[in-house]
C-alpha positions in Angstrom: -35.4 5.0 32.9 -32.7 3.1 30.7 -29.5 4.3 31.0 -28.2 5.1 26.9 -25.3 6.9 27.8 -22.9 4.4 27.6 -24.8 3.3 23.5 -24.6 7.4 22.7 -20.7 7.2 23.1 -20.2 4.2 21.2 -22.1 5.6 18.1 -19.9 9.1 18.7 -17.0 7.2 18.4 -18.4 5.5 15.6 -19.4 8.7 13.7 -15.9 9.6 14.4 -14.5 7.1 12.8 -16.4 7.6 9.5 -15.1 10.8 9.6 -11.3 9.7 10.3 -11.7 7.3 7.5 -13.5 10.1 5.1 -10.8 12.5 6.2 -8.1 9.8 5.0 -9.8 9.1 1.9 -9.8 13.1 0.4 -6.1 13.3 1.5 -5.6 10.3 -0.5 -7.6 11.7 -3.5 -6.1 15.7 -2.9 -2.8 15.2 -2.1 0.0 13.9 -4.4 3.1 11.8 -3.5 6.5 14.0 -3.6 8.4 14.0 -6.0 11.4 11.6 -6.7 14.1 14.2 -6.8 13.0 16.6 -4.0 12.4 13.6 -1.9 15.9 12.3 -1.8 17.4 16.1 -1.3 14.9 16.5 1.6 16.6 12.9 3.0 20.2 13.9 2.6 19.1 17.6 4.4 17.6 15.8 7.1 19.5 13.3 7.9 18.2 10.2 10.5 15.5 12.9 11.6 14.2 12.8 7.9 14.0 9.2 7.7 12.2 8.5 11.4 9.6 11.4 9.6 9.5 9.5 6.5 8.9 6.2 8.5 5.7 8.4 10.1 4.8 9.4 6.7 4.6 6.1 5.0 2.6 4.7 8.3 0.2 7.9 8.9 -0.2 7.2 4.3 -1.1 4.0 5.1 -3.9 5.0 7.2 -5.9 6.4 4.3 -7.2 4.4 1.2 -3.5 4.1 -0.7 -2.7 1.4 -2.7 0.4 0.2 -0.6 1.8 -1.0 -3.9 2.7 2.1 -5.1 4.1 3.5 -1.7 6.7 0.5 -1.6 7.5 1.1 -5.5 8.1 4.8 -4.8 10.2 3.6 -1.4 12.3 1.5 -3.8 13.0 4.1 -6.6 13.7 6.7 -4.3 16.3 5.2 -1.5 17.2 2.1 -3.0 16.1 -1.9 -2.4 17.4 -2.1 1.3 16.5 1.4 2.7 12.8 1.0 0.8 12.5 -2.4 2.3 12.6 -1.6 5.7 10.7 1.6 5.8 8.3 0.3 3.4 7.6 -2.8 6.1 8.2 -0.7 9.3 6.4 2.2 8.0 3.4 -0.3 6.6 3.6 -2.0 10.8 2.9 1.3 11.7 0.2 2.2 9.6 -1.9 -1.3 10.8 -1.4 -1.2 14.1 -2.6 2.5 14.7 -5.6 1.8 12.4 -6.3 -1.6 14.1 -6.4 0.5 17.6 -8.1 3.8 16.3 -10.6 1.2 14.5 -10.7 -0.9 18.0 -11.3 2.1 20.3 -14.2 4.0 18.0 -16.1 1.6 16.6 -16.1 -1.6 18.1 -18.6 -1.4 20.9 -21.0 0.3 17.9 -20.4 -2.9 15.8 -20.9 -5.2 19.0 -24.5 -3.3 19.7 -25.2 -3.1 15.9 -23.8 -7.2 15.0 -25.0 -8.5 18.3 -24.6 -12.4 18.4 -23.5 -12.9 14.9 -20.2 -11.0 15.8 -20.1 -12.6 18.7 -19.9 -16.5 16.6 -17.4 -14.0 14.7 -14.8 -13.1 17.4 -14.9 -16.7 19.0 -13.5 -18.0 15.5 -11.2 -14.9 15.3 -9.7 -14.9 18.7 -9.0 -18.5 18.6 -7.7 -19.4 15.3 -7.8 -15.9 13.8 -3.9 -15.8 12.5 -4.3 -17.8 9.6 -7.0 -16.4 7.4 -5.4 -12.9 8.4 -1.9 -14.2 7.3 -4.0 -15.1 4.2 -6.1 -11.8 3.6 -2.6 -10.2 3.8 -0.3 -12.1 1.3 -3.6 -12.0 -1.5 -2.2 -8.4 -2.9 -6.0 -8.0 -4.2 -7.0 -7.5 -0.8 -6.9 -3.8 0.2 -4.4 -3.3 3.1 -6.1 -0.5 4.8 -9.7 -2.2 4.7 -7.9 -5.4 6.3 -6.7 -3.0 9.1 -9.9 -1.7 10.3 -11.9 -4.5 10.0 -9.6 -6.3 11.7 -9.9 -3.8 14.7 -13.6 -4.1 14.6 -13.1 -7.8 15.6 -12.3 -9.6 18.9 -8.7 -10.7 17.3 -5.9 -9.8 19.6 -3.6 -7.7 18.7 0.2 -9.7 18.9 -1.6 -12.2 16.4 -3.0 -9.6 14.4 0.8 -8.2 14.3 2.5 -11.4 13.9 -0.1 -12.2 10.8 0.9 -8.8 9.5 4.4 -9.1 9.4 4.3 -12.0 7.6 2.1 -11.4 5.4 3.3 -8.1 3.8 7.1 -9.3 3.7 6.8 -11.5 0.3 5.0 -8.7 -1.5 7.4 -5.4 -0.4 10.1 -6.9 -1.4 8.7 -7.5 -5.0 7.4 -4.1 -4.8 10.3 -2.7 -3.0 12.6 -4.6 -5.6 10.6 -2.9 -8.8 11.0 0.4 -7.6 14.4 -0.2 -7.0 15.0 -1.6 -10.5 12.7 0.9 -12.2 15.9 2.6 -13.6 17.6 0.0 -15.0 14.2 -1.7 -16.8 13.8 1.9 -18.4 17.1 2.1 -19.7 16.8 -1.5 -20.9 13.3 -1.3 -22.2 14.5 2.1 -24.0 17.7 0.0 -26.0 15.1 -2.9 -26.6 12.8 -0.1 -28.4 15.6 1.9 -30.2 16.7 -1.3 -31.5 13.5 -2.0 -32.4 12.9 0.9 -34.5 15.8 0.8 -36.1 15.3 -2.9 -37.4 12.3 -1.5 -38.6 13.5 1.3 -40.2 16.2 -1.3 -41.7 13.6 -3.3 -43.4 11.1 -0.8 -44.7 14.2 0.5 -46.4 15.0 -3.1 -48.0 11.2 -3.3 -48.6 11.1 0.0 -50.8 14.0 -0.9 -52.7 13.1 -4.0 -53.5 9.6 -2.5 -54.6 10.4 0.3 -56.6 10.4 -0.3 -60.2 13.5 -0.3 -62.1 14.3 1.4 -64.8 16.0 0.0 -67.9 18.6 2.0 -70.2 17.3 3.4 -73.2 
């Protein structure tokens, strides 16, 4: 008799995964980001202990379906541009190289079975000159990070390319993102000038407008 032991684990593992990625996917929809102000006193209580935890945070975050965009905005409005930057980019290595290895150990011998030689034409491209369209897929912002992660582990790529590619590819972007956040402040008190003065000009002219339009009247 065939021996399907070794095809029952691999679709385990790939039922597993589903659920990881389901699991990821209500925390992201259930559970809402911290807010700005208890954040930073739960930094200062905790000193370097709180920021190795929030490094975790941001990478275990990035395992789920969150927009990586608004991680590295919040990064930069709460610590500042430098202390976002590099959690935002060691936090976000994290995140794709645990979901590259969780995705790589459940469900890639399910994909190999289920793919067969079409995957196979797949991973010869990937392995050999796979750094390049992944450098690519990573600096397109449009391109979700977490989906790039575990389809990446579902591949034959290595995984010191897959880094390298990753690296690059998310530094130009934090550090606009990073840089927003950071700024956020200083655009709001600007944009709240720009408005006042706005109104006020307004204001200045509807008054002019009105008593230029009102009839006057003559002495009797």
């Amino acid at each position: 008799m065939p021996r399907t032991g070794g095809a029952d684990t691999a679709w385990v593992r790939a039922a597993l995964l589903v659920l990881v990625l389901a699991a990821g996917a209500v925390v992201a929809l259930t559970v809402d980001l911290p807010e700005v102000d208890v954040l930073r006193r739960w930094l200062r209580a905790a000193g370097p202990a709180g920021w190795a935890a929030l490094v975790g945070g941001v990478g275990l975050v990035l395992m789920a379906p969150v927009p990586r965009t608004a991680v590295s905005v919040l990064l930069g409005l709460v610590v500042g541009f430098v202390p976002g930057l590099l959690v935002a980019l060691t936090g976000a290595m994290l995140g794709a190289v645990l979901s590259f290895g969780v995705s790589r150990w459940l469900g890639r011998e399910a994909v190999t079975r289920l793919a067969g030689p079409r995957l196979e034409r797949l991973d010869r491209l990937l392995v050999d000159r796979g750094f390049v369209p992944l450098l690519v897929g990573r600096l397109i912002p449009v391109v979700p990070f977490v989906v790039l992660s575990y389809a990446s582990g579902l591949t034959a790529m290595r995984l010191l390319p897959y880094a390298g590619a990753t690296a690059l590819g998310i530094l130009p972007t934090t550090v606009v993102q990073v840089g927003v956040g950071a700024s956020a402040p200083a655009l709001v008190s600007s944009a709240t000038a720009a408005v006042a003065v706005a109104v006020v000009a307004l204001l200045a002219v509807a008054v002019v407008w009105f008593r230029r339009r009102r009839p006057r009247v003559s002495p009797s």
